[in-house]
C-alpha positions as CSV (number, residue, x, y, z in Angstrom):
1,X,26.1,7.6,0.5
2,X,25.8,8.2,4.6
3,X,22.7,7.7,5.9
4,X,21.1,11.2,7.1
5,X,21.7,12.4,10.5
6,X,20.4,15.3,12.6
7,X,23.1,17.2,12.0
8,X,23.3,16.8,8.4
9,X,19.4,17.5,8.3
10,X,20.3,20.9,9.8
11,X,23.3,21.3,7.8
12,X,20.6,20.9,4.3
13,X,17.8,23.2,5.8
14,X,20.6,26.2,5.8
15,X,21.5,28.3,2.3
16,X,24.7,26.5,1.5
17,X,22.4,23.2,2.1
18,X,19.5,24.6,-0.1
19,X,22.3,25.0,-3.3
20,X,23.6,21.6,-2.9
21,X,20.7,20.2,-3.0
22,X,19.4,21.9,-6.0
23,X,22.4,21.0,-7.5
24,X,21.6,17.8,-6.4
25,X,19.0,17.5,-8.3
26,X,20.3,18.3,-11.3
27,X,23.1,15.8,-11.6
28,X,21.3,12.8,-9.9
29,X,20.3,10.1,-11.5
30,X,23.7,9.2,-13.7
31,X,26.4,7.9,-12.7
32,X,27.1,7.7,-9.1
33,X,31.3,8.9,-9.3
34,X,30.0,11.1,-11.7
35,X,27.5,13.1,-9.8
36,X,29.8,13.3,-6.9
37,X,32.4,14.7,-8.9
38,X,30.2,17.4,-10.0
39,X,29.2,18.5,-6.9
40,X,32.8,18.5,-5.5
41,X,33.0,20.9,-8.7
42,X,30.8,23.1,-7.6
43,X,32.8,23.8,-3.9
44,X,30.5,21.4,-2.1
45,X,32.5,19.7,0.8
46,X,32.1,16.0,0.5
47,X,29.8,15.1,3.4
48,X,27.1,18.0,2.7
49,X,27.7,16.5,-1.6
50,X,26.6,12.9,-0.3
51,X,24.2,14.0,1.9
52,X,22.7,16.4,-1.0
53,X,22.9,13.8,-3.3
54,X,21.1,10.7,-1.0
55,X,18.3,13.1,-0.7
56,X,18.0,14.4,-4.5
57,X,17.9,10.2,-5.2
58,X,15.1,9.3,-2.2
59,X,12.8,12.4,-3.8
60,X,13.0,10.8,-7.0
61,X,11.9,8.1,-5.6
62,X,9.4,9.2,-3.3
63,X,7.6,11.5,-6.6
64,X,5.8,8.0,-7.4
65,X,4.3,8.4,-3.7
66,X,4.1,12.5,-3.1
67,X,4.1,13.7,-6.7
68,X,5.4,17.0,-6.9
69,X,5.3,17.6,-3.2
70,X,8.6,15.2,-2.8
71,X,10.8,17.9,-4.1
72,X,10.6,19.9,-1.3
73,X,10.9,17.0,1.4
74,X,13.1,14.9,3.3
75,X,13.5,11.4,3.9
76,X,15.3,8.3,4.5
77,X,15.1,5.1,3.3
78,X,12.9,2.9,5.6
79,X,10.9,6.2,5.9
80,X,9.9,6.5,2.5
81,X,9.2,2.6,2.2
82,X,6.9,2.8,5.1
83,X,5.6,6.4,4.8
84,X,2.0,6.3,3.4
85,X,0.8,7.3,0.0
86,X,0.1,10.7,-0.8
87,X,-3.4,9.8,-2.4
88,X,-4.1,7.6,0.7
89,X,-3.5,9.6,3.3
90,X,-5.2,12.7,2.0
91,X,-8.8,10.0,1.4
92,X,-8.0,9.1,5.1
93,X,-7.7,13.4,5.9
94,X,-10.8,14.0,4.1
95,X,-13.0,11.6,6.2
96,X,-11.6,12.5,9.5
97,X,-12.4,16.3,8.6
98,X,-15.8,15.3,7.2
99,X,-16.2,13.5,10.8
100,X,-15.9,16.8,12.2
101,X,-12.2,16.0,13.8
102,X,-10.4,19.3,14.5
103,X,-7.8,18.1,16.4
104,X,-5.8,14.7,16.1
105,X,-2.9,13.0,17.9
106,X,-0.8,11.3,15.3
107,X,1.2,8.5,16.9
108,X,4.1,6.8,15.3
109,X,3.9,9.8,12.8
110,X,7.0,8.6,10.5
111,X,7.7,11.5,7.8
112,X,4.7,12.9,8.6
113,X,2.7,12.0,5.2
114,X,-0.8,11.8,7.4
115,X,0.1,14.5,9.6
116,X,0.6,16.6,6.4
117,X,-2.4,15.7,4.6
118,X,-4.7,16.1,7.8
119,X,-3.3,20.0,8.4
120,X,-3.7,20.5,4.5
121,X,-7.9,19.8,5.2
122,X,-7.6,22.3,8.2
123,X,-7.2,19.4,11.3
124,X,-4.5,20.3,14.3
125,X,-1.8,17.8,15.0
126,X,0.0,17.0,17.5
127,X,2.4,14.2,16.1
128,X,5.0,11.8,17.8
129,X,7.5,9.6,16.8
130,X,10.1,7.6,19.4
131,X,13.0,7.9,17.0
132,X,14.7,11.6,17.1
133,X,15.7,12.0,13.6
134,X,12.3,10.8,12.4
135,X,10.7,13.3,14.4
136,X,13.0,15.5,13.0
137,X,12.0,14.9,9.6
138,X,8.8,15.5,10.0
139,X,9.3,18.5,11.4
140,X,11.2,19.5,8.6
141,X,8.7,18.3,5.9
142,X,6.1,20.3,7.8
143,X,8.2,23.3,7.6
144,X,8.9,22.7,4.2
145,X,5.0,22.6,3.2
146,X,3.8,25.6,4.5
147,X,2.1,23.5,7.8
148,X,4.3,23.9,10.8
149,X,1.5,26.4,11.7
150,X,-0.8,22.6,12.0
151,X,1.4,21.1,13.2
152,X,3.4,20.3,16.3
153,X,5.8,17.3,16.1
154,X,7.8,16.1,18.9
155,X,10.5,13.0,19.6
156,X,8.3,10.9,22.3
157,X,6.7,7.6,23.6
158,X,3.5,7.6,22.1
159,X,2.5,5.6,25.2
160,X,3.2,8.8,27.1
161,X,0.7,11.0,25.2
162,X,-2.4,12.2,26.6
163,X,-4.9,10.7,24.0
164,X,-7.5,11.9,25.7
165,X,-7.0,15.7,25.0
166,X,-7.4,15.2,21.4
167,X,-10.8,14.5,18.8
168,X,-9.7,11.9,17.5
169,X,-6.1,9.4,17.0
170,X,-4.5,7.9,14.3
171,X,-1.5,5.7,15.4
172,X,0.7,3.7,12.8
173,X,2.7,1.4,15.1
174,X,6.1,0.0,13.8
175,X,6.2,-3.0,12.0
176,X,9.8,-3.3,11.3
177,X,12.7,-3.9,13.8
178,X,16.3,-3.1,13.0
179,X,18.8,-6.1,11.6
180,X,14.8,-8.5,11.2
181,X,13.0,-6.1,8.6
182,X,9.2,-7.0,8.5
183,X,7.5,-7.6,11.8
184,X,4.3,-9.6,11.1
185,X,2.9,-10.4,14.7
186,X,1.0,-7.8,16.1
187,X,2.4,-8.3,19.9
188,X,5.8,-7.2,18.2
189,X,4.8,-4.0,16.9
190,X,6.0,-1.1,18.7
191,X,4.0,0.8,20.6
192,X,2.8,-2.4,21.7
193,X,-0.5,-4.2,20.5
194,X,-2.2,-4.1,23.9
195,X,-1.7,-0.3,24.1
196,X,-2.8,0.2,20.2
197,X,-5.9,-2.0,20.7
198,X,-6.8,0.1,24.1
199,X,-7.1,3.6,22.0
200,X,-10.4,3.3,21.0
201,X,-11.3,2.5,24.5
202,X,-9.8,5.9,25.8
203,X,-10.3,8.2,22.2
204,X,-13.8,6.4,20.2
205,X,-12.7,8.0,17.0
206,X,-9.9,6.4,16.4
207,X,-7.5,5.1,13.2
208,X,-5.0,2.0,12.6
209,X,-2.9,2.0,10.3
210,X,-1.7,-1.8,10.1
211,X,-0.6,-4.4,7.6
212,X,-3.3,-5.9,5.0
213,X,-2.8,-9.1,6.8
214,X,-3.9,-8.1,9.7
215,X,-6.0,-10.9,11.1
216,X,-10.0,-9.9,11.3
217,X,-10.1,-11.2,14.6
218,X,-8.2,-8.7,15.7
219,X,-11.1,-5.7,14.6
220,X,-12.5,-3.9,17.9
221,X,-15.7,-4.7,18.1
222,X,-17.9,-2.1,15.8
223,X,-15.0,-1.1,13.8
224,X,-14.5,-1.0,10.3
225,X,-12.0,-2.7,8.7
226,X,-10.7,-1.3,5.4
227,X,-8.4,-2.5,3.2
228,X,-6.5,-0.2,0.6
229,X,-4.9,-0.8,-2.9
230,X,-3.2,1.9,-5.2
231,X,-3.3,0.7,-8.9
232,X,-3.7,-2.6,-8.2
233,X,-1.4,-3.0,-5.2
234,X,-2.5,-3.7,-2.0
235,X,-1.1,-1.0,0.7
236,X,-2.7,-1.2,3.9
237,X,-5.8,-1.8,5.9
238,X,-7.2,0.2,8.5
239,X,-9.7,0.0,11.3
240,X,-12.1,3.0,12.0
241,X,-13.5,2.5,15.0
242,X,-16.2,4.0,16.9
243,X,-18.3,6.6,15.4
244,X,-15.8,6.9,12.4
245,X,-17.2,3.6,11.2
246,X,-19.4,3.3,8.5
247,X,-19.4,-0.3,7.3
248,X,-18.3,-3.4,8.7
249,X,-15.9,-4.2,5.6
250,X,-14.5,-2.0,3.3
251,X,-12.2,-2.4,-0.6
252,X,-11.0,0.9,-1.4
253,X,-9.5,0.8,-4.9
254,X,-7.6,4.1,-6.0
255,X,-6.7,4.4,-9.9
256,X,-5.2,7.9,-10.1
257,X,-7.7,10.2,-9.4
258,X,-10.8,7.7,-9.2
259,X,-11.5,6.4,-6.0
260,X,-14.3,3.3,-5.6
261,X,-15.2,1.2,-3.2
262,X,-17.2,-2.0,-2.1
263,X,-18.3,-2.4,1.3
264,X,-20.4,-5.3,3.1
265,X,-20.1,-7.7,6.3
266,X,-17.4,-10.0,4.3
267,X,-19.4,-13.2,6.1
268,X,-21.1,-14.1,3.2
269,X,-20.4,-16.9,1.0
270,X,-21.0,-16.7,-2.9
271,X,-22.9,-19.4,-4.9
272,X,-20.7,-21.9,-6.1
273,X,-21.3,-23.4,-9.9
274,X,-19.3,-24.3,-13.2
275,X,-16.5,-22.2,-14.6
276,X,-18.2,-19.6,-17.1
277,X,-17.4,-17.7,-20.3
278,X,-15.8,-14.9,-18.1
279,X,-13.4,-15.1,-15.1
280,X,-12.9,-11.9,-13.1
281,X,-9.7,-12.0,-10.9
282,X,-10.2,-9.6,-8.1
283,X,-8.5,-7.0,-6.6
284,X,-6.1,-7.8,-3.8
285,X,-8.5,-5.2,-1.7
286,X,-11.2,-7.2,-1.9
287,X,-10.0,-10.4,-1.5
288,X,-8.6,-9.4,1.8
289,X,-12.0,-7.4,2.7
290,X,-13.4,-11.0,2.5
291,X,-15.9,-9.0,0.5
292,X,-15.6,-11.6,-2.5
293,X,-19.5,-12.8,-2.2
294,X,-20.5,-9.0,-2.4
295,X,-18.5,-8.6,-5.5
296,X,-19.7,-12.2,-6.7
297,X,-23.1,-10.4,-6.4
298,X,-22.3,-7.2,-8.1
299,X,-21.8,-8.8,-11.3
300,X,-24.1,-11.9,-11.2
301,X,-21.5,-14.3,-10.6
302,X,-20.1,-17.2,-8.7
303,X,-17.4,-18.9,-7.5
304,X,-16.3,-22.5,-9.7
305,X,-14.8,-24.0,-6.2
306,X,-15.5,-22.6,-2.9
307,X,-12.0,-21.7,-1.7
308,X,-10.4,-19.6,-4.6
309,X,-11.6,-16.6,-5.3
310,X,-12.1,-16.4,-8.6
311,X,-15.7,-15.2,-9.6
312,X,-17.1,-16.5,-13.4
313,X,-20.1,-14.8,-15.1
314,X,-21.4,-16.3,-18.6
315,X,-21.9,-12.6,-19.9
316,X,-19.4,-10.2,-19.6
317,X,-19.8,-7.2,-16.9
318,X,-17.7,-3.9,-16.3
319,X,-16.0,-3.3,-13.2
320,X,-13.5,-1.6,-11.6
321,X,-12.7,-4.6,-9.0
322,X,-11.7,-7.0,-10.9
323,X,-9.2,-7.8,-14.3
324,X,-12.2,-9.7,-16.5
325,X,-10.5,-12.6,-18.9
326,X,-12.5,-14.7,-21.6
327,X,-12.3,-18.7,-21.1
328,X,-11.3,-20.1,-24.0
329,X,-10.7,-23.7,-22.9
330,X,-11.1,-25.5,-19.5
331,X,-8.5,-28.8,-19.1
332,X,-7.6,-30.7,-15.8
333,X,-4.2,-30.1,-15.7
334,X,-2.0,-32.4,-17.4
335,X,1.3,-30.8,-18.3
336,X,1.7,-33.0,-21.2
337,X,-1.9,-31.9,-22.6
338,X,-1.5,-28.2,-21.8
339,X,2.0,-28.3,-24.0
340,X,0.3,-30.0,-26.6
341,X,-2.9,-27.7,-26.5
342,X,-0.4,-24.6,-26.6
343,X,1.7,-25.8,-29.6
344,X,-1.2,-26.4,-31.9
345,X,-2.5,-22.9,-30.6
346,X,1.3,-21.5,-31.5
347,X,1.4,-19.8,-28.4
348,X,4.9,-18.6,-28.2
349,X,4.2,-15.7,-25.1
350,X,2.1,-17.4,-22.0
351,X,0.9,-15.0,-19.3
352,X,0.6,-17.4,-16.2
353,X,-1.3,-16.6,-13.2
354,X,-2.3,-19.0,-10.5
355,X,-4.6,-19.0,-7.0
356,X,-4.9,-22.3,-5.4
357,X,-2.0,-23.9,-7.2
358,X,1.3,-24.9,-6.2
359,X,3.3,-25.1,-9.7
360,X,6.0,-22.3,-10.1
361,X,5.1,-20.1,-13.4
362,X,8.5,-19.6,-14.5
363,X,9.4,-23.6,-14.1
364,X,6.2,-24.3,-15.9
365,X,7.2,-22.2,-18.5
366,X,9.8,-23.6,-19.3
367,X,8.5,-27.1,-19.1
368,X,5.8,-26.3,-21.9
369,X,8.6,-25.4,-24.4
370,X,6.6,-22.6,-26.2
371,X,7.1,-21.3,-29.6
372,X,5.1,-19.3,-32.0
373,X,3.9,-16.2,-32.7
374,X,0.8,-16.5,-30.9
375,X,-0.1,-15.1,-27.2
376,X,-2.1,-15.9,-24.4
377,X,-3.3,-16.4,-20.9
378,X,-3.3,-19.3,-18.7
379,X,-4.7,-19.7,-14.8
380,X,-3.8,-22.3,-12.8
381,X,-6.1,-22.8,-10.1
382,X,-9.2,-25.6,-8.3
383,X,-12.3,-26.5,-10.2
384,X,-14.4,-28.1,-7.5
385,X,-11.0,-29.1,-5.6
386,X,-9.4,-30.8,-8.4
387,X,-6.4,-28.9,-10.4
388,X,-7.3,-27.5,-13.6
389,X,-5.8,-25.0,-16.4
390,X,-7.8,-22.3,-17.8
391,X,-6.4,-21.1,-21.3
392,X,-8.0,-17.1,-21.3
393,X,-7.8,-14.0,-23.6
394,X,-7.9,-10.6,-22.2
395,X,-11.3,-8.7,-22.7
């Protein structure tokens, strides 16, 4: 299937492209010949058919990220993989509007996901992206919600833009480059870091969107840095600087429709002591908030070696940061003890997670031989610095 261009964007926003991609729709998902087939059935020519059909496959995909609202939108491939989560962006609309931001330059806006959640709670935007058919497409997903009223989006340097005219910015610099995929040093993202690190300087309320790890160093000074997971995956951090910060760290957990968070200085240290009845392994947010001492003390717990962050209580507590696990049995690792351990347990179905160890869970799988009809957990981690096993059971 072609990748989308310009002109087949305009050729999809007209009637004939509306039927094909309904069509679409309705035949995607099967077999690929198939579906092609079908629409060449229906009179489609065979460009505007694969076009049609690219899209009807990337808004299937894009439903786990935009829910309902990815029916109506358009995308392409590194767009959608980058593009930020419906549930995400609309938290990060909300607290800009609460801010009292009523006008915002979006730079680097991709498919426009921010930009769109921002107009939804009644913000102006001016949004940019460098690459034309990217602007493009988020011009034509604002048309398509209702919001090209909101918003103006134009093909441009965000470099060029006149920050200053604006209440507040939110830039979400590249970090991929064609034919390299991921770019993980800040000096390579593009606009460059010097210019994204200057914004708050020129505009104090100010948003980057960047990688989760993003090194803290790199946090203007005041700023809060906030780190992001959705269902237990970790999506993003981003510094709110000037007035727009409210903490100095900050784990944002979103479940659904529940939202929590932690926040604290993440320069603490927990208590360190022996391994407990409980183990709690944390949410990827907080871990990279550095915020695992506040959690330690949310639940009365600490830490059984100083570097892994795994927190241990001897009574168990609720939370939402962390997956809690009962310790059943605590062994320095010996792979010859763990397999005999697991074979008079008749533990047939190991789940293995590790921090702080280098063994490979599928290769040590194997090496244990398990049979049985039994399950259970094992973590593979530091006790003081020395490698131990952790047999667990859920809670």
């Amino acid at each position: 299937m072609p990748y989308v261009t310009p002109e087949l964007l305009q050729l999809l926003r007209t009637p004939e492209g509306s039927k094909a991609l309904a069509v679409a729709a309705e035949v995607t998902g099967g077999e690929p010949l198939a579906a092609a087939s079908a629409m060449r059935a229906r009179g489609f020519g065979a460009e505007l058919a694969a076009a049609a059909l690219t899209q009807a496959s990337l808004r299937e995909r894009a439903a786990g990220k935009f829910g309902a609202d990815a029916a109506a939108m358009f995308f392409t491939r590194a767009g959608l993989e980058q593009a930020t989560r419906s549930a995400v962006a609309d938290r990060r609309a909300a607290r800009l509007a609460a801010a009292g931001v009523g006008t915002l330059a979006d730079l680097g806006c991709g498919l426009g996901s921010d930009a769109l959640a921002a107009a939804r709670h009644g913000i102006s935007v001016y949004a940019v992206d460098a690459d034309p058919l990217t602007a493009a497409l988020a011009a034509a997903n604002a048309e398509a919600a209702g919001l090209s009223g909101r918003i103006t989006v134009e093909c441009a340097d965000a470099t060029t833009v006149e920050v200053e005219r604006y209440d507040a910015v939110f830039a979400d610099p590249a970090r991929r480059q064609a034919g390299r995929g991921r770019v993980f040093d800040p000096k390579a993202y593009s606009p460059p870091w010097d210019f994204i690190a200057g914004l708050p300087v020129r505009v104090p309320r100010t948003v980057l969107k960047l990688a989760p790890g993003i090194d803290h160093g790199l946090l203007p000074p005041g700023a809060e840095g906030e780190w992001v997971s959705v269902g237990g995956n970790l999506v993003e951090a981003a510094f709110w600087c000037g007035p727009l910060a409210s903490a100095q760290r900050r784990a944002t957990l979103i479940n659904g429709s529940e939202v929590t968070g932690l926040t604290g200085s993440g320069l603490e240290r927990a208590p360190v002591g022996p391994v407990g009845a409980w183990i709690y392994d944390l949410d990827p947010a907080v871990i990279r908030s550095h915020l695992v001492a506040e959690f330690a003390a949310s639940v009365g717990g600490w830490l059984a070696d100083p570097e892994i962050a795994y927190v241990y209580t001897d009574e168990p507590v609720d939370t939402p940061f962390a997956r809690r696990l009962g310790v059943t049995d605590v062994l320095p690792f010996s792979l010859k003890r763990l397999r005999a351990l697991l074979r008079e347990r008749g533990v047939g179905v190991l789940e293995i997670r590790k921090r702080g160890s280098a063994l490979v869970p599928d290769q040590l799988r194997k090496d244990l031989k398990l049979s049985g009809p039994n399950t259970a957990g094992l973590l593979l981690t530091r006790v003081d610095g020395a490698p131990t096993a952790l047999l667990t059971t859920t809670a």
